[in-house]
N, C-alpha and C positions, 0 to 999 in steps of 0.2 A: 848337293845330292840329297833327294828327300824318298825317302825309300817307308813314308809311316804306312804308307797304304796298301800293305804286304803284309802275310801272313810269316812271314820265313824271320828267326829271329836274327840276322846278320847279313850279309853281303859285303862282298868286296871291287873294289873298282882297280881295273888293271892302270898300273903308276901311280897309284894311292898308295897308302899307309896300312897297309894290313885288314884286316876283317872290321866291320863297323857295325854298330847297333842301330836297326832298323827302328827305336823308337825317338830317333829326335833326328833333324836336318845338319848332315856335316859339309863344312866349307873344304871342299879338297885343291891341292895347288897341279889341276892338272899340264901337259904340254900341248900345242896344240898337235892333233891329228887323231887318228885310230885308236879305239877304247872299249872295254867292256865292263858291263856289272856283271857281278855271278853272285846268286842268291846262295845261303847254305847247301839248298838241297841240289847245287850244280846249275839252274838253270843259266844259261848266256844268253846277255842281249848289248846290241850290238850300238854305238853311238859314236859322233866323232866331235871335237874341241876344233873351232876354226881359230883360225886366228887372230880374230879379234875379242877372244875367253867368252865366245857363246857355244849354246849344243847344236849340233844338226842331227837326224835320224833320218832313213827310210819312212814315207809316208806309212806304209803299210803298217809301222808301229808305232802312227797315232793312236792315243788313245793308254796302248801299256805303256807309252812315255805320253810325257807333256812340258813344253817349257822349249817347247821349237826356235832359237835363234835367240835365245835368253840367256842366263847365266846358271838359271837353274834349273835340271833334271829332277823333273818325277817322276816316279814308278808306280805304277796303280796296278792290282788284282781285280779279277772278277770275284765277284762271291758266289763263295762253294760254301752248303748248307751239307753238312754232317748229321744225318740223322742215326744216332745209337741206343735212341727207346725200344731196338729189340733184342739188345745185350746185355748183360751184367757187369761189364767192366766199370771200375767208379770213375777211370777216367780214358779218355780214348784223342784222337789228334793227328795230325801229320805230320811225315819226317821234316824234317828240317824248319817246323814251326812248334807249335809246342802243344800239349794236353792239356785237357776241359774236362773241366766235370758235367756240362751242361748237358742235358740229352739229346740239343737241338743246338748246334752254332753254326755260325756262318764264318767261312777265312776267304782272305781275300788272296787268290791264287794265279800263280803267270801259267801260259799253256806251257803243258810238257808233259813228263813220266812225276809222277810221286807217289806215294806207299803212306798206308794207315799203319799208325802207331795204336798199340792196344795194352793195356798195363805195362808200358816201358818197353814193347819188344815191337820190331817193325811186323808188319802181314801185309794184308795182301794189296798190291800194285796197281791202278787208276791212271787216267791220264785226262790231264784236263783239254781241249780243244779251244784253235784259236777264238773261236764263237761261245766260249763260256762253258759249256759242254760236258759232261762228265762218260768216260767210256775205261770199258775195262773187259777181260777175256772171256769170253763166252761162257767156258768154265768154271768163272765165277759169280754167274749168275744163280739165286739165291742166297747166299749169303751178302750177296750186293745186290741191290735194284737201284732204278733211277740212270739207268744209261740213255744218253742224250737229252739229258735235264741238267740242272742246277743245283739237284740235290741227290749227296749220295747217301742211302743209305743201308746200315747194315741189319743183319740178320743173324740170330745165334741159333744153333741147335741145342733145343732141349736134352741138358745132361745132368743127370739124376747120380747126386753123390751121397753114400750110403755109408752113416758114421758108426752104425748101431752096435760096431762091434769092436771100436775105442771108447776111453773112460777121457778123452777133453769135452771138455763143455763147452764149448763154440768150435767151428770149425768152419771153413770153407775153401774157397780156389783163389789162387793167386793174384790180386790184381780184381777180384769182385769184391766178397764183403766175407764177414764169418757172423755164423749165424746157430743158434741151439738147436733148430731141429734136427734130427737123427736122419732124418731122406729127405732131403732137399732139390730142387733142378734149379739149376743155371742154363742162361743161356750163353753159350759157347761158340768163336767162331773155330776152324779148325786150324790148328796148329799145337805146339808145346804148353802143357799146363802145370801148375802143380799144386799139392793139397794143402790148405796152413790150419796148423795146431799150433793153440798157444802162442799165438804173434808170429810164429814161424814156420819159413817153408818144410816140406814133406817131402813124401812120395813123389815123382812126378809121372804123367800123362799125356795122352796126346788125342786129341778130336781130330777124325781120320777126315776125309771131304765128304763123308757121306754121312758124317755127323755120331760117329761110332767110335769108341773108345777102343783103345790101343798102350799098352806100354812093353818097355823092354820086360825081359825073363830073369834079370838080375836080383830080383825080392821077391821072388816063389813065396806064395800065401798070403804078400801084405795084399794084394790087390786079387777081384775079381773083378771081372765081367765083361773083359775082351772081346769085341765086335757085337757088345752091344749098347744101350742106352746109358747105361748104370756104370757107375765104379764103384767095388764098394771094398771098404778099407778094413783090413783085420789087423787089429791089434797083438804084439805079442803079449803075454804074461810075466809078468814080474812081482815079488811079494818085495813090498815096503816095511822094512821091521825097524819102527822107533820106541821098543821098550827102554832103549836104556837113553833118552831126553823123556825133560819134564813138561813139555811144551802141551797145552789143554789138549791142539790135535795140531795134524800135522799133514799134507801133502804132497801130491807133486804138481810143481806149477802147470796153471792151465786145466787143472781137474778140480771141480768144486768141490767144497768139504764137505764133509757124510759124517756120519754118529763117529766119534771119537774110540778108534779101536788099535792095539798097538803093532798088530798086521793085518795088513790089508794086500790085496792082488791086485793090480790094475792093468788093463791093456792098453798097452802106449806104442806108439811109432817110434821107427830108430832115428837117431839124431838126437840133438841136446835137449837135455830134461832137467827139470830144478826139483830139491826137497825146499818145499817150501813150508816154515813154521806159523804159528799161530801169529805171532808177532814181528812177521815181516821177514826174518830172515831166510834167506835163497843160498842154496850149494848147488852147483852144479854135476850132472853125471851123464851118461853118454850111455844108449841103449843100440846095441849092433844090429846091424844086417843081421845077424843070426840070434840075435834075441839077448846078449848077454851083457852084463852090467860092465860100466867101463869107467875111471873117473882120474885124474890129474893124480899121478905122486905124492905130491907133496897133501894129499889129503885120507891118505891112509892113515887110518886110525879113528879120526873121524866117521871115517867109511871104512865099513870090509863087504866083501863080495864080492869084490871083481874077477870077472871071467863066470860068474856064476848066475843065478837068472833072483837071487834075493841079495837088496841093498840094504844091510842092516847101518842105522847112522848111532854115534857115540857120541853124547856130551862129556864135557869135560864136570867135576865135581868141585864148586864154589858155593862156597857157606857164604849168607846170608847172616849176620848177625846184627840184630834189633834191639839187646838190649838195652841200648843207651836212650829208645822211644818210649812213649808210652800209649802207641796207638797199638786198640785190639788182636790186630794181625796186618801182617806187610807180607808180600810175596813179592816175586819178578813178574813184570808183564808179558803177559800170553802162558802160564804159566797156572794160572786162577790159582781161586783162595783153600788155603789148607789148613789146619786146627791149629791154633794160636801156639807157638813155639818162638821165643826167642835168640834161637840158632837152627837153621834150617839147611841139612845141605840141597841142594837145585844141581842136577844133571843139565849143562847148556850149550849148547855149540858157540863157535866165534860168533863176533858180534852185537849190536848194538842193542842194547836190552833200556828195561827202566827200572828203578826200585820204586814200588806203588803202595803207599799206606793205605787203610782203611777207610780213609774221608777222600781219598783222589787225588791223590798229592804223587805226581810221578819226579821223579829224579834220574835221568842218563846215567849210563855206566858201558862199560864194553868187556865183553871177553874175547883176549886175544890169540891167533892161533894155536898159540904157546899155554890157554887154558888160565891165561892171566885176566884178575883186573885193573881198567883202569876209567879215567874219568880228567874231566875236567881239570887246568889246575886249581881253577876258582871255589872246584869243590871241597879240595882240601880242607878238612877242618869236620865238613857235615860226611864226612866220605874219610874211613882210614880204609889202609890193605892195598894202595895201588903195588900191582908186580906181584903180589901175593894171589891165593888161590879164595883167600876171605875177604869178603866186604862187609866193612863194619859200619853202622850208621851214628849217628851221634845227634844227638837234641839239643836245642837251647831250650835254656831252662827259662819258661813262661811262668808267672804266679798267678794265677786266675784268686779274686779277689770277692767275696759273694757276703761278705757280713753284714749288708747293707740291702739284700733282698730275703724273703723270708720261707721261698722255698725248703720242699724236704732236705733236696740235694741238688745241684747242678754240675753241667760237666762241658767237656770241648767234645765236639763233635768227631765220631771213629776214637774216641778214646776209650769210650765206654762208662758203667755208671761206680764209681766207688764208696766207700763208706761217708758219710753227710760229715762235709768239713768244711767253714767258712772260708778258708784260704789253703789252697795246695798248687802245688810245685810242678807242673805237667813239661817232659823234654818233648819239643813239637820242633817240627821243621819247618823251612820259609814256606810259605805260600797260603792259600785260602784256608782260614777257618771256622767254624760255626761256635757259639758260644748257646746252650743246650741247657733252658728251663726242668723241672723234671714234669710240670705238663703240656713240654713239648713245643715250648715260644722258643727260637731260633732267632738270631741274631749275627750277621758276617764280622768277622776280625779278620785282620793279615797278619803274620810275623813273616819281618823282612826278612832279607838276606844278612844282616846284622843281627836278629834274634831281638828285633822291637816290634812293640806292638803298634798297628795301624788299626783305620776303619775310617767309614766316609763319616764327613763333619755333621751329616741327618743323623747320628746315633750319639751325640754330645750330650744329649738328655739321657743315655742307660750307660752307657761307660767312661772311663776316666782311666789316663795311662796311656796319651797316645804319644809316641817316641822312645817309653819305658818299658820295662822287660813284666810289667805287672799290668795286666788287666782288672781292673776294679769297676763292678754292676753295681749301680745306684736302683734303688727301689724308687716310686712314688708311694707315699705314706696313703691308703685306701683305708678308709674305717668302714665297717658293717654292722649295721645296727639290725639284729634279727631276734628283739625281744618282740615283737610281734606276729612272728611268724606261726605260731603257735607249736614249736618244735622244741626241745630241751637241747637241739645239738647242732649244727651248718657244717658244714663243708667247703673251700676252697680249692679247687684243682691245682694239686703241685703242689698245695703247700700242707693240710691238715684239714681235722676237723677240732672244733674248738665249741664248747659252753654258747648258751644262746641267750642268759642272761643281763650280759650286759655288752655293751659297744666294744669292739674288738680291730686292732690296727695292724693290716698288712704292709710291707715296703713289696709293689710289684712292678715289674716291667710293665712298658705298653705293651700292649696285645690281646688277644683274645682269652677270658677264663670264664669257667663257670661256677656256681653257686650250688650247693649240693645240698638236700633236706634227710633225713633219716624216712621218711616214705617214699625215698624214689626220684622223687621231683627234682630238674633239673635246668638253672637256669643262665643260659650266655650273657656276658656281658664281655665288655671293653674296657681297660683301661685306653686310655690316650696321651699321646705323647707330651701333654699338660700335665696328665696327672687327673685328669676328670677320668667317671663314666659315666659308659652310654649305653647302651639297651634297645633292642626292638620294641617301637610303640605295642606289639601287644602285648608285654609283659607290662606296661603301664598300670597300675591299682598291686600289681603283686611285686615288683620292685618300685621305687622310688629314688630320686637324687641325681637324676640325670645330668650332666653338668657340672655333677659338684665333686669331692674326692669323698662324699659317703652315699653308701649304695645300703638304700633298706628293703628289706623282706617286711612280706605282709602276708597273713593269713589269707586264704581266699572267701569273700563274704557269699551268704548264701542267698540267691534273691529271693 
């Protein structure tokens, strides 16, 4: 039985084995005599098994069969060309075959009754003829053409759906698309419709056969403009009050976020709504037919208002405790940055949060319905307080190591700048870190999850310390010789100013610095990862020593 050249996705053969997939050829153990296929969509057609295990058929259904006096039955369709470039539906199709996105296909179909599929729900009724033929009731002419052709196609009425007075930000019809603007037209064929906010279904509708909107009397004021062109959707009123979370701002899903305010009005549709946070977290709550707030049991307290037309939402109170870091300020993410405190309480609902130092270092944690944290077991150690209402952070203790370069001061990056000390003690956490010149050459480090120090093997020339809890910067010894410059004093960026009398020796990082004169004058150079520098040729005549690890100043001669 070879059934590939059908639209219908199954068939059954009477004394077979139950339903079969119309896309590969099955061997069936038929008897001989009297038999049928019947496609999904019911069609019967009629063949008989002689006895010596070949087909016979009716002439007249050469052609939808083939395989006359052989062993094998095939079933062929004519092709039917679906034209739905003048509807909106993303996908459209026929029963007992399946849906397309295409705007134009072709299925290959046996004569008989079948029905268009349009976003999942059947409509309206066709019939194919044994001549290939396409016919359907007079009645449904316009929104169908192409009767007694090979191609059907459809037609929508222009329906004009009008958001202007909801706060989602996309919106559209069921089974089309969703779309930002505020007055929109679909085309529409006539049947049962419905509105989608926020991924989900709404309101519903109906396109009459004269291309005119229609719905029940059940939701007084969500809908206008019955028996005409337009639907348009009115939102009820609800006031969103998150004063008491610390979240930057706050939502309801499906509405874009607006200037951060801690009540806001919004006009939403009844059915399911989410408060949704800065940082991802979603509650759900349920707006009534009659406008008024509605939300699960077991989430009071978190929420109050219900039965009322204002959802005030409650975080639970979890400190934050940082003392054991020493970056400038840490906060929870979605939460933004607030004046350096190393105990903070944060108002947070349940949920899956981060702890975010100042250089970008995010770390998981959760609060749980119960107003609890927790975290990782892994975390243990970098993480005290699970089960508690406090989160405490804890550092490995890194020695940043700097006697060996000649800066004012240097530091790790988000820690910030403290008093000029060649060796100190910084608690840092695993992950990415900068190591912070004081005129601003930057350098990558890691501390693992161990609390050792890493970095790529390109930075073996400026630190020393990798697998140890001590970071140690190596200088290149630079001399500058600026008794010619005709100045009494020079400068170094990052590091001082110094006497111009005689030859003078910096330990500096590769990188970019410059050279500084007491009139202003100001000139870049490079160290390089040898230990040379280098200079733009046209500072050539006023620096010298390209190459070498001494960089000279020269007066400017006058020509």
């Amino acid at each position: 039985m070879d059934a590939r050249d059908v639209a219908y996705s199954s068939f059954a053969v009477s004394g077979g084995t139950g339903w079969q997939s119309t896309k590969q050829i099955h061997r069936m153990p038929l008897a001989p005599g009297p038999h049928s296929l019947t496609t999904a969509l019911g069609h019967r057609l009629d063949f008989r098994v002689t006895a010596t295990n070949t087909v016979e058929y009716e002439q007249a259904m050469e052609g939808t069969f083939t395989g006359q006096g052989t062993n094998t039955l095939a079933v062929h369709g004519t092709p039917i060309s679906l034209d739905k470039s003048d509807v909106d539906y993303s996908s459209a199709g026929i029963g007992g075959a399946y849906q397309t996105s295409q705007r134009n296909h072709v299925f290959k179909l046996l004569p008989g009754a079948h029905y268009l599929v349009v976003s999942n729900r059947a409509s309206f009724g066709f019939t194919v003829t044994p001549q290939g033929r396409v016919r359907y009731a007079p009645d449904l002419h316009g929104p169908l053409t192409g009767a007694d052709t090979n191609t059907l196609a459809l037609h929508g009425f222009p329906v004009t759906l009008d958001v202007s007075d909801v706060d989602y930000s996309s919106t559209g019809v069921g089974g089309t698309h969703q779309t930002t603007e505020r007055n929109h037209t679909f085309k529409l064929l006539p049947g049962p419709h419905y509105v989608v906010v926020a991924n989900r279904a709404s309101v519903t509708f109906t396109v009459t056969s004269q291309g005119r909107v229609d719905y029940a009397s059940d939701l007084p004021g969500l809908r206008t403009g019955a028996g005409t062109g337009t639907l348009a959707v009115h939102g009820l009123s609800i006031i969103l009050d998150v004063t008491d979370i610390d979240y930057v701002n706050t939502t309801v899903g499906g509405v874009n976020w607006r200037v951060a305010q801690p009540r806001r009005t919004y006009k939403l549709l009844p059915g399911s709504n989410l408060v949704s946070t800065y940082n991802g977290i979603n509650i759900p709550f349920t707006l009534t037919a009659q406008g008024a707030i509605a939300y699960e049991a077991h989430l009071e307290g978190l929420f109050t208002g219900s039965g009322s037309t204002t959802l005030t939402v409650h975080g639970f109170a979890v400190t934050l405790d940082t003392s054991d870091v020493d970056y400038v300020t840490n906060t929870v993410g979605g939460v933004g940055w607030k004046a350096p405190q190393s105990r903070r309480v944060f108002k947070l609902l349940p949920g899956a949060h981060v702890m975010s130092t100042y250089n970008g270092i995010n770390i998981p944690f959760t609060v749980s319905a119960e107003g609890r944290v927790g975290y990782r077991p892994d975390l243990e150690g970098l993480f005290s307080g699970t089960g508690s209402t406090t989160l405490t952070v804890h550092g490995f203790a890194v020695t940043l190591d700097t006697s060996d370069v000649d800066y004012v001061t240097n530091t790790v990056g988000g820690v910030g700048w403290k008093a000029p000390q060649s060796r100190r003690v910084y608690k840092l956490l695993p992950g990415a870190h900068t190591f912070v010149t004081y005129n601003g050459i930057q350098f990558p480090f890691t501390v693992t999850a161990q609390g050792r120090v890493d970095y790529k093997s390109t930075l073996n020339d400026t630190f020393t310390g990798i697998g140890s809890a001590t970071l140690a910067v190596r200088g290149h010894p630079i001399t500058f010789d600026p008794r010619d410059s005709g100045h009494t004093s020079f400068g170094v960026s990052g590091v001082g100013w110094r006497g111009s009398g005689q030859l003078v020796t910096f330990r500096l990082v590769r990188g970019t610095h410059a050279l500084h004169l007491p009139d202003g004058s100001k000139f870049t150079f490079q160290v390089t990862d040898t230990g040379k520098v280098d200079y733009d040729p046209s500072l050539d005549g006023v620096l010298s020593g390209r190459g070498s690890s001494t960089l000279a100043v020269h007066r400017r001669r006058q020509r």
